[in-house]
C-alpha positions as CSV (number, residue, x, y, z in Angstrom):
1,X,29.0,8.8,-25.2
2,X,30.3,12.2,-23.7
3,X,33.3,11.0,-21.0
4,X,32.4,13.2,-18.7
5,X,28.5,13.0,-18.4
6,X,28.0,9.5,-19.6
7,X,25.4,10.6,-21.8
8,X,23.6,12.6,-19.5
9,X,23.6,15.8,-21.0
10,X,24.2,17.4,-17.6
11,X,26.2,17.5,-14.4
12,X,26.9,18.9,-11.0
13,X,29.7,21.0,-9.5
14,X,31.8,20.1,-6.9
15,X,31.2,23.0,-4.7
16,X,30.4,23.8,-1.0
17,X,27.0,24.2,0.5
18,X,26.0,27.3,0.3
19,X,27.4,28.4,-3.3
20,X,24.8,29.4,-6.3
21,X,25.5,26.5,-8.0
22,X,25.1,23.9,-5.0
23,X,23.1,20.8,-5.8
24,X,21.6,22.3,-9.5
25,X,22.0,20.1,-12.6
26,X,23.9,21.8,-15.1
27,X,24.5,21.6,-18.8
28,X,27.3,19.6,-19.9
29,X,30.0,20.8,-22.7
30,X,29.4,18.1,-24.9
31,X,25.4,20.0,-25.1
32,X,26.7,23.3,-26.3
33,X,26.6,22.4,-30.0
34,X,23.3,20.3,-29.8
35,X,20.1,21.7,-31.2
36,X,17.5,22.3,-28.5
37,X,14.8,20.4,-30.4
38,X,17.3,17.1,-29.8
39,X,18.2,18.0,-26.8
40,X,14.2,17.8,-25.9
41,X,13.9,14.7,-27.9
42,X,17.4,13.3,-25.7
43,X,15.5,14.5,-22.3
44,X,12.4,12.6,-23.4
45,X,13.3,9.6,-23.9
46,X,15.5,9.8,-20.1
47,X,12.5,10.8,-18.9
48,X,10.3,7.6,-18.8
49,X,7.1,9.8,-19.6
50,X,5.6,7.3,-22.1
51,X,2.2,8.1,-22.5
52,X,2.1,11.9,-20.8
53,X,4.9,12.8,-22.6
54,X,2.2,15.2,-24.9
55,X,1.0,16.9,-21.4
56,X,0.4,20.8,-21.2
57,X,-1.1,23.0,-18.8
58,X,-2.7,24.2,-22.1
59,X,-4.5,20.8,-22.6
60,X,-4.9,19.5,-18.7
61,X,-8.4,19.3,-18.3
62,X,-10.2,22.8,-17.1
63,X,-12.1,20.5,-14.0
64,X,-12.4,17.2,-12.5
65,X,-15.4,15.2,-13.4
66,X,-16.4,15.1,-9.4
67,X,-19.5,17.2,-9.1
68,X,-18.3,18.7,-5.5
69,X,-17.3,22.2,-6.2
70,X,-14.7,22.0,-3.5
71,X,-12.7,19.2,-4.9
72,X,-13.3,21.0,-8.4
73,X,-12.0,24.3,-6.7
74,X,-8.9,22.4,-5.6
75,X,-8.4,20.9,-8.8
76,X,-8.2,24.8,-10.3
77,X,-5.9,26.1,-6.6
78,X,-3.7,23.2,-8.0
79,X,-3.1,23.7,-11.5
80,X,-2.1,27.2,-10.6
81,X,0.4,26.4,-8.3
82,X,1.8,23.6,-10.3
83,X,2.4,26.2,-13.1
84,X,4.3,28.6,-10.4
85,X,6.5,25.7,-9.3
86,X,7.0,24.1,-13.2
87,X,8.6,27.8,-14.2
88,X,11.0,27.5,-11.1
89,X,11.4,24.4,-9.6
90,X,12.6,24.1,-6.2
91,X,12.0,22.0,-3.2
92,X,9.2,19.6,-2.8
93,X,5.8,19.6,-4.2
94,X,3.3,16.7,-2.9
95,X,0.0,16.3,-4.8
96,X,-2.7,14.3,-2.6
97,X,-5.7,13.2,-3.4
98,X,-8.3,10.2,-3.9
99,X,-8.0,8.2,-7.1
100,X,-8.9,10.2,-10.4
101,X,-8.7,13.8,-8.8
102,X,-5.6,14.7,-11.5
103,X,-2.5,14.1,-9.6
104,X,-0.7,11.9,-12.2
105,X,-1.4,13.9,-15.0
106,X,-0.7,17.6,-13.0
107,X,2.7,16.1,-12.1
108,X,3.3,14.5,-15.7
109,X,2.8,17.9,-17.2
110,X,5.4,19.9,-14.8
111,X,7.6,17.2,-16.0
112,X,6.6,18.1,-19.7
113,X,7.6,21.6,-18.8
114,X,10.3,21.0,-17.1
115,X,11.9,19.1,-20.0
116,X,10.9,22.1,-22.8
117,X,13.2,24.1,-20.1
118,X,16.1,21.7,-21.0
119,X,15.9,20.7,-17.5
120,X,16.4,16.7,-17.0
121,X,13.3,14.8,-15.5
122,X,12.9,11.0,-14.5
123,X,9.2,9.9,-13.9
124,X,8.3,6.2,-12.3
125,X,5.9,4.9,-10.4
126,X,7.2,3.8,-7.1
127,X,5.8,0.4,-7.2
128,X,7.7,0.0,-10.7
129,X,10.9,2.1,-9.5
130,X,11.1,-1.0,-6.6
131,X,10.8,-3.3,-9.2
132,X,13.5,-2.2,-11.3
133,X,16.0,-1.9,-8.2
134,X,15.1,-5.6,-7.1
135,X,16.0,-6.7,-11.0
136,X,19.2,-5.0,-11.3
137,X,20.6,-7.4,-8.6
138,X,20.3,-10.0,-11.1
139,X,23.7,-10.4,-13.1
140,X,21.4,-10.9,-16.7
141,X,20.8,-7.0,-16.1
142,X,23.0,-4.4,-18.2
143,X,22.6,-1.5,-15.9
144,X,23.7,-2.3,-12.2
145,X,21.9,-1.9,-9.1
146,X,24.5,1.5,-8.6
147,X,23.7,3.2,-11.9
148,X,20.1,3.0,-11.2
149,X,19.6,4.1,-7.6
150,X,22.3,7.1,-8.6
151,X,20.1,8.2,-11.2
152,X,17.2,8.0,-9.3
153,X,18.2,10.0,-5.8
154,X,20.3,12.5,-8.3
155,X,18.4,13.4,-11.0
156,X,17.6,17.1,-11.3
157,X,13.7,16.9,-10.9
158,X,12.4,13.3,-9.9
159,X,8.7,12.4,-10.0
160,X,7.7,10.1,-8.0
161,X,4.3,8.7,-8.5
162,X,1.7,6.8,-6.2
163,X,4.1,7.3,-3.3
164,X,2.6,4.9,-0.5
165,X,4.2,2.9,2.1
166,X,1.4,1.0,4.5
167,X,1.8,-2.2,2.0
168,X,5.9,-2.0,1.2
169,X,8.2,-4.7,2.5
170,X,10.9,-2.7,5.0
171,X,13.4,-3.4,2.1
172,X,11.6,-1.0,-0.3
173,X,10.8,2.0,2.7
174,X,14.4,1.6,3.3
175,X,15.2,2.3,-0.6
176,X,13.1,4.7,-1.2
177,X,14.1,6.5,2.5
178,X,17.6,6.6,1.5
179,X,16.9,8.3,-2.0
180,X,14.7,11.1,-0.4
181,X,16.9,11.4,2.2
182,X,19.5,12.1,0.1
183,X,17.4,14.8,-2.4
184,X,16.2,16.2,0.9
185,X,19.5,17.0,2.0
186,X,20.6,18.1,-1.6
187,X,17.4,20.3,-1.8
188,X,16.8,18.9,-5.1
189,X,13.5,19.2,-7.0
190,X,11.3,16.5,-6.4
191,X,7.4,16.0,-7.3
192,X,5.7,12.9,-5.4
193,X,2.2,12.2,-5.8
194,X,0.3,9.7,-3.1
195,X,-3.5,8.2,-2.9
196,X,-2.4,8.0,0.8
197,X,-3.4,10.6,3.3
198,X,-0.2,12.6,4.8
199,X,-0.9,11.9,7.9
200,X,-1.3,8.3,7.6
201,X,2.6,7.9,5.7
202,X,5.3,6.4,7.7
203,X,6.8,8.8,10.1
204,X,10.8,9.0,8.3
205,X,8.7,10.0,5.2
206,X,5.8,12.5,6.9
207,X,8.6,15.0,8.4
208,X,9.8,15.7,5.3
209,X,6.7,15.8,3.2
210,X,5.2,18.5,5.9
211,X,8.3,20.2,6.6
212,X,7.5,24.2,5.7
213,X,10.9,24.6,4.7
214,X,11.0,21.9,2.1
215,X,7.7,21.1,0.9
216,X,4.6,22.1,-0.5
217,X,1.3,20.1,0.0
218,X,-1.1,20.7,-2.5
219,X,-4.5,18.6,-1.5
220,X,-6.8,17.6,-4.4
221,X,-9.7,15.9,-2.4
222,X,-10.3,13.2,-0.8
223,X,-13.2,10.4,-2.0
224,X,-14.5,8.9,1.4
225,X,-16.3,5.9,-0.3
226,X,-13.2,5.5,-2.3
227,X,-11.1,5.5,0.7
228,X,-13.5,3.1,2.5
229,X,-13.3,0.6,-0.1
230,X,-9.3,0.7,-0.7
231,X,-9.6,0.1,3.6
232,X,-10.8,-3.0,3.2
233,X,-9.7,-4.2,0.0
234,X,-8.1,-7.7,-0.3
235,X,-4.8,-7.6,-2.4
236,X,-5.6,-8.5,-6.1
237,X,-2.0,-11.0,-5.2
238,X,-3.9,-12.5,-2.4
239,X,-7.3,-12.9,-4.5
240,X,-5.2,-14.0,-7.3
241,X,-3.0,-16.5,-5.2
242,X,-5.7,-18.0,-2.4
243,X,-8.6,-19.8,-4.4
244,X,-10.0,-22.6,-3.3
245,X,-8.6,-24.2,-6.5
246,X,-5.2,-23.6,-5.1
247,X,-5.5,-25.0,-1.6
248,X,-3.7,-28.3,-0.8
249,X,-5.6,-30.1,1.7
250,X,-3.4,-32.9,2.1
251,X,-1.3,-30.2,3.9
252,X,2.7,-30.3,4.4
253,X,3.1,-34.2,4.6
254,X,0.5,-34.2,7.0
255,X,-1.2,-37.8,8.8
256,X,-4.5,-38.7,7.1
257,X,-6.2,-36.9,10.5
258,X,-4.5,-33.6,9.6
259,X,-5.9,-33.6,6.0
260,X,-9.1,-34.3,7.2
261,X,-9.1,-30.8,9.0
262,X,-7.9,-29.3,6.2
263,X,-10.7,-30.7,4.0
264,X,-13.6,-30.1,6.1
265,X,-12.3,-26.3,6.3
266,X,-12.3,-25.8,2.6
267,X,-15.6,-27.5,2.8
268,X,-17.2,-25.3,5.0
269,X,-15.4,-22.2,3.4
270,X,-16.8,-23.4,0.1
271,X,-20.7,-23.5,1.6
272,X,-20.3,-20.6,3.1
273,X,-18.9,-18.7,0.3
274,X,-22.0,-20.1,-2.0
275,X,-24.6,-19.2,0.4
276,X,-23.5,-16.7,3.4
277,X,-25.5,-17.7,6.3
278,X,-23.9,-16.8,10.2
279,X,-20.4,-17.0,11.2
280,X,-17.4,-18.8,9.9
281,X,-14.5,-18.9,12.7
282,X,-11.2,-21.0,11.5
283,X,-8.9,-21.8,13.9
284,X,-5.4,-23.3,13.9
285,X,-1.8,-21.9,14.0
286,X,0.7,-19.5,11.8
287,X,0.5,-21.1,8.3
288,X,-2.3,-24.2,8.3
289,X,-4.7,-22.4,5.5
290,X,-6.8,-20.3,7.4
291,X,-6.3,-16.5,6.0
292,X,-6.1,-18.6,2.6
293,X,-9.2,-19.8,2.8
294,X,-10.9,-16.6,4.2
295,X,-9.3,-14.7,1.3
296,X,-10.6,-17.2,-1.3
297,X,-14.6,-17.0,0.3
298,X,-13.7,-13.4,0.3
299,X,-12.8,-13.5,-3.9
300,X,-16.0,-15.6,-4.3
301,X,-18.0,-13.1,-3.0
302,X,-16.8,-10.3,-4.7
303,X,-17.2,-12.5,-8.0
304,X,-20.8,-12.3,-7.6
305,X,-21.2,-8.8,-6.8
306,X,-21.1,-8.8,-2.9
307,X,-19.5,-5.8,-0.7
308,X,-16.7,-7.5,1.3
309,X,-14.5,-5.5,3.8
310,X,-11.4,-7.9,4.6
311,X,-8.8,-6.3,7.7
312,X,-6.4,-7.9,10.3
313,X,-7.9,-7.0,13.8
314,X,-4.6,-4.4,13.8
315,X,-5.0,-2.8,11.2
316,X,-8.4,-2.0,12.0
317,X,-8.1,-0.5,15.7
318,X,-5.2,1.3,13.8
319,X,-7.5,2.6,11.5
320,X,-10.5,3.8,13.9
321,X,-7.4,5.3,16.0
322,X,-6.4,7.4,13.1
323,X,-10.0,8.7,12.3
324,X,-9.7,10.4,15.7
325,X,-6.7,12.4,14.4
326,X,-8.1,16.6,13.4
327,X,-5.9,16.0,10.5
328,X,-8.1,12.9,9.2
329,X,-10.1,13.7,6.8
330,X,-12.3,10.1,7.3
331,X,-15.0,10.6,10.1
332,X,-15.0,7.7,12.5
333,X,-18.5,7.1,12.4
334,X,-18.1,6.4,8.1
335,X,-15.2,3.8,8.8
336,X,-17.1,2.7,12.3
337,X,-20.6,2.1,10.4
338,X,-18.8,0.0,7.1
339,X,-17.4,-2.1,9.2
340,X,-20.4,-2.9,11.5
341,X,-22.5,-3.1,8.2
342,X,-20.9,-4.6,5.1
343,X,-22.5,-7.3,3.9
344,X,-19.6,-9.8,4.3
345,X,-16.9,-8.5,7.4
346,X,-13.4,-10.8,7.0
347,X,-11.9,-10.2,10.1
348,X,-8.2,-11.7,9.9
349,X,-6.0,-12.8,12.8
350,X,-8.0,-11.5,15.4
351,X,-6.8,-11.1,18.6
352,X,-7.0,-8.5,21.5
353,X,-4.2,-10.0,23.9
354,X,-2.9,-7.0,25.6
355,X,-5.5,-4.4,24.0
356,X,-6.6,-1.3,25.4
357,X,-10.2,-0.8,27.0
358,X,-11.1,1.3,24.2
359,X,-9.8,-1.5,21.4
360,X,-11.9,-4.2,22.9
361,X,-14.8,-1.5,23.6
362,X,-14.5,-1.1,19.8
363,X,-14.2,-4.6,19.2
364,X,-17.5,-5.4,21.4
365,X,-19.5,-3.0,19.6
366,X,-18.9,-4.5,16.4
367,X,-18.9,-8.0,17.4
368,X,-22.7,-7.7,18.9
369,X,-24.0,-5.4,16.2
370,X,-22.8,-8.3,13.8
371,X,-23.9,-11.0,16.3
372,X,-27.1,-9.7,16.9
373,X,-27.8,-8.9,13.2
374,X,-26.6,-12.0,12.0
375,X,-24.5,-10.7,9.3
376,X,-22.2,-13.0,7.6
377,X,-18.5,-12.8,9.0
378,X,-15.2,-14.7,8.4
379,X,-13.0,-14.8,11.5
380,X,-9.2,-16.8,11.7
381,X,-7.6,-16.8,15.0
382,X,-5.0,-19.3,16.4
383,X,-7.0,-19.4,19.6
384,X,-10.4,-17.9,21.1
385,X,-8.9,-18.9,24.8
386,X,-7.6,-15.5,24.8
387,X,-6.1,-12.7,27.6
388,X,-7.0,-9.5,28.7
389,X,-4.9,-6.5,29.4
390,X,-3.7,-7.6,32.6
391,X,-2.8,-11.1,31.4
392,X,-5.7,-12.9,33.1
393,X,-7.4,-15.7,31.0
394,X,-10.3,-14.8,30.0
395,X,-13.5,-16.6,30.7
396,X,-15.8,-18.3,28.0
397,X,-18.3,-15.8,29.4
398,X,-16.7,-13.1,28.1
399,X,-18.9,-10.8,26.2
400,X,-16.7,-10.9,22.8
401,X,-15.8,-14.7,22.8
402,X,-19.1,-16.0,24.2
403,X,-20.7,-14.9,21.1
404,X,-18.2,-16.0,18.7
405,X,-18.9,-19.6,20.6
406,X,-22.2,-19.0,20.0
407,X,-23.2,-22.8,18.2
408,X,-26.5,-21.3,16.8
409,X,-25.0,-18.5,14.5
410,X,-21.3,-19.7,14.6
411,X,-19.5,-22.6,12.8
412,X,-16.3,-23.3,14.4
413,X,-13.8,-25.2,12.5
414,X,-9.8,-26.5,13.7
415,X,-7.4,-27.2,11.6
416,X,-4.4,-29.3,12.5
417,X,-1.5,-29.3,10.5
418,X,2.1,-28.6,9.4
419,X,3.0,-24.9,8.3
420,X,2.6,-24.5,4.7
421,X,5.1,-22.3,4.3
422,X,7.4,-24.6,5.6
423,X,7.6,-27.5,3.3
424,X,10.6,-28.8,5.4
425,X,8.3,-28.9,8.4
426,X,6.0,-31.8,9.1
427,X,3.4,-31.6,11.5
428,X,3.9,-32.7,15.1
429,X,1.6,-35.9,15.1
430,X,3.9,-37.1,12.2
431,X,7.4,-36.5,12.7
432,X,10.1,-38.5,10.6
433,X,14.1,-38.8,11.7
434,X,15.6,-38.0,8.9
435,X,19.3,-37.1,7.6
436,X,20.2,-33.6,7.6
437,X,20.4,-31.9,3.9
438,X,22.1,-28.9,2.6
C-alpha cells in the first residue's frame, strides 16, 4: 500500500484555482514502475464495471431496436459525442432517455475508455451508491462512511447511473447533492445517466445538469407508453409489502368494534379485487390500512393481467401541471386520457382542500368520465366532508363528492382504528393507563 496514495494509483495537487493542474487526477510515484497492462487491470477492478467492463465503442451496438428513426438518429448523435467527450473528458455529460435507449451501456463504455487512458473511473448505480453509504454507518463495515463518500465526490471521472430523485428519502438528495456539489465546484468529470426527464429533477440538481457552462445533455428518446406506465406504477416494495395476506385486521390493540372495520375493509377490498365492479372509497385516518389495502387490490389486479394506474391526488395535478411545460416531452392529453381510461384508476389520499380552480376542474373531469363510465376505481381519503379554496365547507352537492357518495356505483367503507405504524398507540375508544417505558 503506497503511503501516499493509499493505493490509489493517483492523486491531486494542492494548488490554486486557476493553475493547469487544478482539480485533475494525477499519477502517483509509486505508478511510474508499473506496467500499463496492470495498471488497467488495478483501474478495473476500482472501477466497479462488473459486467461492462468488455464495452467498446467498437462493439456498442450500431442502433437501438426502437423502429422510430428519430430515437435511432439520437442513438447514432450520441455515440458520437460520447466518443468526443471519452478522448477528453471534462465537465458534465448527462445521457437521458426512456428505458432501453443505450444510456447504461454508452456511459459504461466511456468508462471503459477512460480506464485504457490510465485515467481512474468509479461506476454505481445511485440506488446502490445510497445503499452502500447507509451500510458504512454500521460499525461491522471495514471501509467508513468517510472513505466512501471521499472516493465517490473525488474520483477523477464518476459515473453515475439511473440518476433520479422523485422517489429518494431527503437523506439520500442531500448525499448525493453534497457530492455533485462538490465535483461541480471542482469541475471534475462526471457522467450521470437518468430515466427521468430533466425538467422534471429536483431544482438543486436541474441547475447544474442544464448549466451551459458545465454540462452537456445528450437526449436519447423518450418512450411515452413507457413513461405513462412508470407514472402510475405501484412500487414493487409496496406490492411486495401490502398483500392482503399481510394485513392485520385486529389492528393496533384495537376494541373488537375496531377490528370489525378493519375486517369488513379487507373484505370488500378482496371482492373487489376478484371481480371489479363500481367504486371502492376507504375512509379512515393516517395509518388504519387504507393505502395498504388499495395497494394490495392494486397487486391482485396486475396478477391477472389488468392495467392499473395507482397516484396520490398530488402527484397527479403535479403531473398534468408539468405536461403543460414546452420542455415536456409527455402531451397532456396522453397522461390526461390514461388516467380517465385505465381499466383500474387507484387514486391515493385524495384530497383538494385548498386546490386551485384548475386542480379541481381536472379532478371533475376525471371524476365524471369515471362516474359516468362506471369504470372500476380505488379511492382512500381520511374524509369526503372536504373544503374549497376559500375554506368554506363544502356541500354534499358538490359535483366531485356527490358522485363519490353515489350508493349505486360507490361502496363506502370506514375504518376505525389505532395507527399501525404506531404499535405504542392504541386507538381512542380503547385507551389503557399504563406506566411509562424507556
Amino acid at each position: 500500500m503506497c503511503s501516499v496514495c493509499e493505493g490509489r494509483g493517483w492523486v491531486r495537487s494542492n494548488v490554486p484555482l486557476g493553475h493547469a493542474n487544478f482539480g485533475k487526477a494525477l499519477q502517483c510515484t509509486c505508478q511510474e514502475t508499473a506496467t500499463l497492462a496492470k495498471r488497467i487491470k488495478s483501474l478495473q477492478q476500482f472501477s466497479n464495471l462488473g459486467n461492462f467492463g468488455d464495452l467498446t465503442f467498437q462493439t456498442l451496438p450500431e442502433e437501438v431496436t426502437s423502429k422510430n428513426k428519430e430515437r435511432q438518429n439520437k442513438y447514432k448523435r450520441t455515440i458520437k459525442e460520447s466518443e468526443i467527450y471519452a478522448a477528453n473528458p471534462e465537465g458534465w455529460l448527462i445521457l437521458s432517455g426512456s428505458s432501453g435507449s443505450g444510456k447504461t451501456k454508452i456511459a459504461a463504455t466511456i468508462a471503459n475508455h477512460c480506464l485504457h487512458q490510465g485515467i481512474p473511473v468509479f461506476f454505481v448505480g445511485v440506488a446502490d451508491l445510497l445503499d452502500h453509504l447507509r451500510t458504512t454507518f454500521s460499525p461491522r463495515e471495514n471501509v467508513s462512511y468517510d472513505e466512501l463518500f471521499e472516493q465517490v465526490r473525488s474520483v477523477p471521472v464518476l459515473v453515475l447511473d439511473d440518476f433520479r430523485t422523485p422517489s429518494i428519502s431527503p437523506w439520500a438528495e442531500e448525499k448525493l447533492y453534497q457530492i455533485l456539489n462538490y465535483r461541480s465546484n471542482a469541475k471534475l468529470p462526471t457522467i450521470i445517466t437518468t430515466g427521468v426527464p430533466i425538467n422534471q429533477t429536483s431544482e438543486r440538481f436541474k441547475s447544474r445538469f442544464q448549466d451551459p457552462i458545465l454540462s452537456k445533455i445528450l437526449d436519447l428518446g423518450w418512450d411515452t407508453k413507457d413513461y405513462l406506465v412508470k407514472l402510475g406504477l405501484i412500487h414493487p416494495t409496496m406490492l411486495k409489502k401490502m398483500t392482503f395476506q399481510s394485513f392485520d385486521s385486529t389492528g393496533n390493540d384495537a376494541p373488537q368494534r375496531d377490528q370489525e372495520t378493519l375486517r369488513a375493509a379487507m373484505h370488500a377490498a378482496q371482492s373487489f379485487a376478484s371481480d371489479p365492479q363500481g367504486w371502492l372509497v376507504l375512509l379512515g385516518d393516517s395509518g388504519v390500512g387504507k393505502t395498504h389495502l388499495a395497494v394490495a387490490a392494486g397487486g391482485e389486479r396486475l396478477n391477472a393481467g389488468h392495467d392499473v394506474f395507482f397516484t396520490s391526488t398530488l402527484d397527479l395535478l403535479d403531473n398534468l401541471r408539468r405536461t403543460f411545460g414546452s420542455q415536456s416531452f409527455l402531451a397532456f392529453d396522453e397522461l390526461f386520457e390514461q388516467v380517465k381510461g385505465t381499466s383500474l384508476l387507484i387514486l391515493d389520499d385524495f384530497q383538494f382542500e385548498n386546490s386551485t380552480n384548475w386542480a379541481q376542474e381536472k379532478l371533475y373531469q376525471i371524476i365524471v368520465h369515471r362516474h359516468n363510465a362506471e369504470l372500476p376505481t380505488i379511492i382512500t381519503a381520511r374524509l369526503l366532508d372536504t373544503v374549497d379554496t376559500a375554506g368554506d365547507r363544502l356541500s354534499p352537492r358538490d359535483p366531485i363528492v356527490s358522485r363519490i357518495n353515489d350508493a349505486r356505483l360507490v361502496s363506502t367503507i370506514p375504518i376505525q382504528a389505532a395507527d399501525f405504524r404506531n404499535r405504542g398507540v392504541q386507538s381512542a375508544s380503547n385507551v389503557i393507563k399504563r406506566k411509562p417505558t424507556l
